[in-house]
N, C-alpha and C positions, 0 to 999 in steps of 0.2 A: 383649685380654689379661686373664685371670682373676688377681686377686691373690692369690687361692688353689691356685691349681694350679701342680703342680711334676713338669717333667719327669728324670727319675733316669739318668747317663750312667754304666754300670757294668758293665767285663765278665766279673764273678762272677756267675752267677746267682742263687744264695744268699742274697748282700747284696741285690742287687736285691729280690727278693722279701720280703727282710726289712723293706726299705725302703720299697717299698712299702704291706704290710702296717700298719708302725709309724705311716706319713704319713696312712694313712687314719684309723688308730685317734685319730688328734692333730684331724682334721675339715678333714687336705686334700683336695684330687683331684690324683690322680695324673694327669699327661695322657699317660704314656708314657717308656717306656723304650729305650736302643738301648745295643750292646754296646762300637760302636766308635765312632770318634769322626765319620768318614764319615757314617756312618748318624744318628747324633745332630745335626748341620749341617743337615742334610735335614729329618729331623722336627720339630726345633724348629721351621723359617722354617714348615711347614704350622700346627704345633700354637699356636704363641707363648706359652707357661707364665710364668707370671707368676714364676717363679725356675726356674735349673738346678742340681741336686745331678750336681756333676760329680768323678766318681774322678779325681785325677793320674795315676794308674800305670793308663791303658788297652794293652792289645792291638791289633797294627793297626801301619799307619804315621803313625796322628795320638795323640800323649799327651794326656792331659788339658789342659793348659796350651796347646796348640795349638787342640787346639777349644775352649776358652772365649775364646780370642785372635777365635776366626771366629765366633762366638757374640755377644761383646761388639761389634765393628765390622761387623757386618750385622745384628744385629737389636733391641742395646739392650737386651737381660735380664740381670739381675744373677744372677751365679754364686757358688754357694759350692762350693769344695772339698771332698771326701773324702779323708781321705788317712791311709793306715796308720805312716808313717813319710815322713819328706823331708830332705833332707841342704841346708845350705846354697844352694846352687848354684841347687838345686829350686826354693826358697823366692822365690828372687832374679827368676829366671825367674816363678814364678808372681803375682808383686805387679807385673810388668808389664801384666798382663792387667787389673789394676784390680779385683780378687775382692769380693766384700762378705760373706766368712766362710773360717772353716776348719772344718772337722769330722774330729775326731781318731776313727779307730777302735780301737779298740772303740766304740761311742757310747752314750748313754740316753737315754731320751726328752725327758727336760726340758733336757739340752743341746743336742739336736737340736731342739726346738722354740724353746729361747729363739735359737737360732745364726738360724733360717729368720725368725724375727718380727723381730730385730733386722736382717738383710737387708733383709728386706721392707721396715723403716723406714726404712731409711736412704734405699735407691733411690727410694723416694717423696721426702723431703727431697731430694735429689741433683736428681729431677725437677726439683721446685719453684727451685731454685737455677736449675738450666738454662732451663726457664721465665720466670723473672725477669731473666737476665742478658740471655736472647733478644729480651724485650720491653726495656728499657735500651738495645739497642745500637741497636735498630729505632727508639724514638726519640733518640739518639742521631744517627742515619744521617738521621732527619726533615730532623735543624737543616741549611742551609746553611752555618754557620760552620764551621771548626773546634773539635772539643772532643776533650778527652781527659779520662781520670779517674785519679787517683793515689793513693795509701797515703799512710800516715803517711810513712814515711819516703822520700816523693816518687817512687815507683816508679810507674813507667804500668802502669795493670792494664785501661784500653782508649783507643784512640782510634775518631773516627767515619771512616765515607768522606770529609768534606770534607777532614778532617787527611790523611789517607792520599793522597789528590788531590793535596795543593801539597806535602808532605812525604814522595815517593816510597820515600825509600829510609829512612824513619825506620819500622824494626819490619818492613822487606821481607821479612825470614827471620830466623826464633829469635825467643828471646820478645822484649816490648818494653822499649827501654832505658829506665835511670833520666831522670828531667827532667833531671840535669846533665848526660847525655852530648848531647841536644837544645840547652843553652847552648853546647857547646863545638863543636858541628854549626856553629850558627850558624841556629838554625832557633827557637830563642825567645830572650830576651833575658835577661842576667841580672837584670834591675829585675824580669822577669817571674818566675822565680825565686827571690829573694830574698821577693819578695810574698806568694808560696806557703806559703812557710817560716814567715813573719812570722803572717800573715792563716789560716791553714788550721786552728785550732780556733775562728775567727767563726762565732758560732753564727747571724748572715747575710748575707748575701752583698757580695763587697768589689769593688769595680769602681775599677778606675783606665784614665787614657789612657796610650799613650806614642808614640814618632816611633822606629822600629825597620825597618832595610831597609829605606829609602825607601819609608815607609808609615806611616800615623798608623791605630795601633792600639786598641781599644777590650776591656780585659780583665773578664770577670768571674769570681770564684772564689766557687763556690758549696759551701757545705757538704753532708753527706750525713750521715745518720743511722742509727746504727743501731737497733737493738729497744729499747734501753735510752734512747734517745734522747742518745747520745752522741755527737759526728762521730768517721766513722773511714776516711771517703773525700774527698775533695773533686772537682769536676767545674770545669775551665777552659774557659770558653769566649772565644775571640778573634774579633773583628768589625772589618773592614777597615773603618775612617771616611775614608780619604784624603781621598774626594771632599763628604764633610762638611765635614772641616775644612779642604780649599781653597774651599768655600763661607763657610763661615765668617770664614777668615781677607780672603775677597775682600767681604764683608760689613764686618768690622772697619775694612779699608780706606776702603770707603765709607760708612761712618758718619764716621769721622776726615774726609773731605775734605767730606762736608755740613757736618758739627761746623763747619769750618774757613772754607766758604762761609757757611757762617750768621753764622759771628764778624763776617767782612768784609762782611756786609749791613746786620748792626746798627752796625759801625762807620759803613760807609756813609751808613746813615740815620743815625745821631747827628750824621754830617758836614752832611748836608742840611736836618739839624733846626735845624743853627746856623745856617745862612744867612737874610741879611734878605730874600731875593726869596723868589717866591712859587713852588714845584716843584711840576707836575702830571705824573706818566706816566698813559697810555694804553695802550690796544693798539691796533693799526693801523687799526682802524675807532671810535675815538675813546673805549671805554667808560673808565671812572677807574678805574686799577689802584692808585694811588699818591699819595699828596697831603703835605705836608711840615707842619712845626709853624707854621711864621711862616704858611703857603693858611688852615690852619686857625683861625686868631688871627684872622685879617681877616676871611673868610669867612664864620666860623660853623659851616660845618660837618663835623660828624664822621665819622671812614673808614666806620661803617657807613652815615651818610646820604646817602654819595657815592660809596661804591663799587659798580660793574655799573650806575651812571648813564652819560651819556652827557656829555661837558664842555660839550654846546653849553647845556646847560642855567644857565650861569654867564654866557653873553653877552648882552650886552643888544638887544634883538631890532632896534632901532633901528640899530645898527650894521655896517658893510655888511661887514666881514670874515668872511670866509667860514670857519668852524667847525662846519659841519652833516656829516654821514653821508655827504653826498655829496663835501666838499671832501678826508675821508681817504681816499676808495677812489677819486678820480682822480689827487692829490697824493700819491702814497705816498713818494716817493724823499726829494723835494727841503727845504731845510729853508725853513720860515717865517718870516719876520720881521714887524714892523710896528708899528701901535699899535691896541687894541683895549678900547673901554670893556666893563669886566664889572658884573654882578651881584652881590651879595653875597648871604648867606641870607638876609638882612633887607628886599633891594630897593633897597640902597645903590649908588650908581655906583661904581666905581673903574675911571679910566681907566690903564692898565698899557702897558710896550713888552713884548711879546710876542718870543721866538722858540722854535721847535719844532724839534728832531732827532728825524729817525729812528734809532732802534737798531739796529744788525746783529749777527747771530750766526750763525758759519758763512756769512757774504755773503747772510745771510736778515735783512729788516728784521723784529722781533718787537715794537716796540714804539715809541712817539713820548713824547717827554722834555720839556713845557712848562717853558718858564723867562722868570715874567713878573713884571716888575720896576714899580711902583706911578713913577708919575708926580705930581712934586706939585707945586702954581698949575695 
């Protein structure tokens, strides 16, 4: 399509020709003429003229305003009007067709040129708008969530495909309703509304949660800019977290009940801390997972010097009680008793009564529980 060239729909021959003439002398190209409006539907879709100079009062069974009507919705050229006189009525009919001028006859050149330049601008801008909106909706259409975009005064001026997906009948036919007619749906929330109202000249972007429709919701209201860098749109977008935050909440849970096992560990151990005997756990194949304050007093030594040891290392080699690798992985069940000279870190004797429990969890033994009590003469 030439932004120059302009096809003339007129069935005076006269004007035409005059029109012609004048358009050339101005440094258009004419691409062609036709009388009726038949004929002009035809040659436009071959020629495609970057503008149509279309008469109202054509001859024939199509007027002016019927072919710029077939003009406008098959082929996208912006038309201006001719027109010697129009009544009302005319006018009314003709601003349906979307015209981008009028041109009163008689005409002169410099109205007719500035009527055709000023066309010509606008349908460029018009593009660029159509252009811009096309690319918006397309990302728009990208996102998976729902979004939609509002006016100042909260009116939807679009939503995406995901919106349109879960909210069928919101905007199904006619234009799209204001956000409170979506509150009173039951299809956003009032807190979501309110938000809007509160948060929409944030010059960035406001995100809150909320729990709406059996669903935990994730909003963000982002501002839009215009040329002047002022907002004068906003774009919502809503993100289903349900399953976030039943993770989360099943998270807080168990934090709370480690929290709560932790407390009654160290209660625990402060219990075992107090006692005057001596407490060693293991795990089932004897290593030391566990040793008490009073092991450690006597002893000497400390949980890192003795833990991922093995306990035989604390018996005195002379002594026939059996504590080695071997006595836990054939004895696993049963518990021990007896008396048993130990070790100390030092090489001190201490002869102790001894008994050992297995631990069970779930009917699974996990661990063996020393409890040796010092012997004294």
């Amino acid at each position: 399509m030439e932004q120059k060239s302009i096809f003339i729909v007129e069935d005076e021959a006269i004007v035409a020709n005059d029109l012609k003439e004048t358009l050339q002398s101005l440094g258009y190209t004419v691409a062609g003429t036709a009388k009726s409006g038949e004929t002009a539907v035809e040659k436009i879709g071959e020629l495609r003229p970057g503008l149509v100079l279309m008469d109202i009062h054509l001859a024939g069974t199509m007027d002016g305003i019927e072919t710029a009507a077939k003009v406008h919705s098959l082929y996208n050229i912006p038309v201006v009007y001719l027109t010697a006189y129009a009544d009302n009525a005319l006018l009314d009919r003709a601003k349906l067709t979307e015209p981008y001028g009028y041109i009163i006859k008689p005409y002169d050149d410099r109205g007719l040129q500035s009527t055709i330049e000023m066309a010509l601008y606008k349908f460029r801008a018009d593009e660029r708008v159509k252009e811009n909106e096309a690319l918006i909706r397309s990302i728009l259409n990208i996102n998976p969530d729902p979004v939609f975009i509002i006016d100042k005064d909260t009116n939807i001026l679009s939503i995406n495909t995901a919106f349109s997906q879960q909210n069928p009948h919101a905007g199904a036919s006619g234009p799209l309703p204001p956000l409170a007619t979506l509150v009173t749906a039951g299809i956003i929330s009032p807190v979501l509304l309110e938000a809007v109202q509160k948060h929409f000249y944030d010059k960035i972007p406001y995100k809150f949660e909320e729990e709406f429709n059996n669903k935990w919701l994730s909003h963000t209201i982002s501002p839009l800019f215009d040329q002047n860098n002022q907002v004068f749109r906003c774009a919502i977008e809503s993100y289903d977290i349900t399953d976030i935050k039943k993770r989360e909440l099943d998270l807080t849970g168990l934090t709370r009940q480690l929290e709560n096992e932790k407390q009654s560990l160290a209660l625990f151990a402060a219990m075992l801390d107090s006692m005057d005997d001596f407490v060693v756990a293991t795990d089932m194949m004897g290593t030391v997972m566990y040793i008490n304050k009073a092991f450690r007093e006597r002893f000497g030594y400390t949980p890192d010097e003795i833990y991922t040891k093995h306990i035989s290392i604390i018996k005195d080699p002379e002594d026939p009680f059996a504590m080695d690798t071997n006595a836990f992985f054939v004895d696993k069940k049963r518990v021990w008793s007896g008396t048993v000279t130990l070790l100390n870190k030092f090489g001190i004797r201490i002869k102790t009564l001894i008994k050992s429990t297995p631990v069970a969890v779930d009917r699974q033994n996990v661990c063996r529980v020393f409890v040796l009590r010092e012997r004294m003469g």
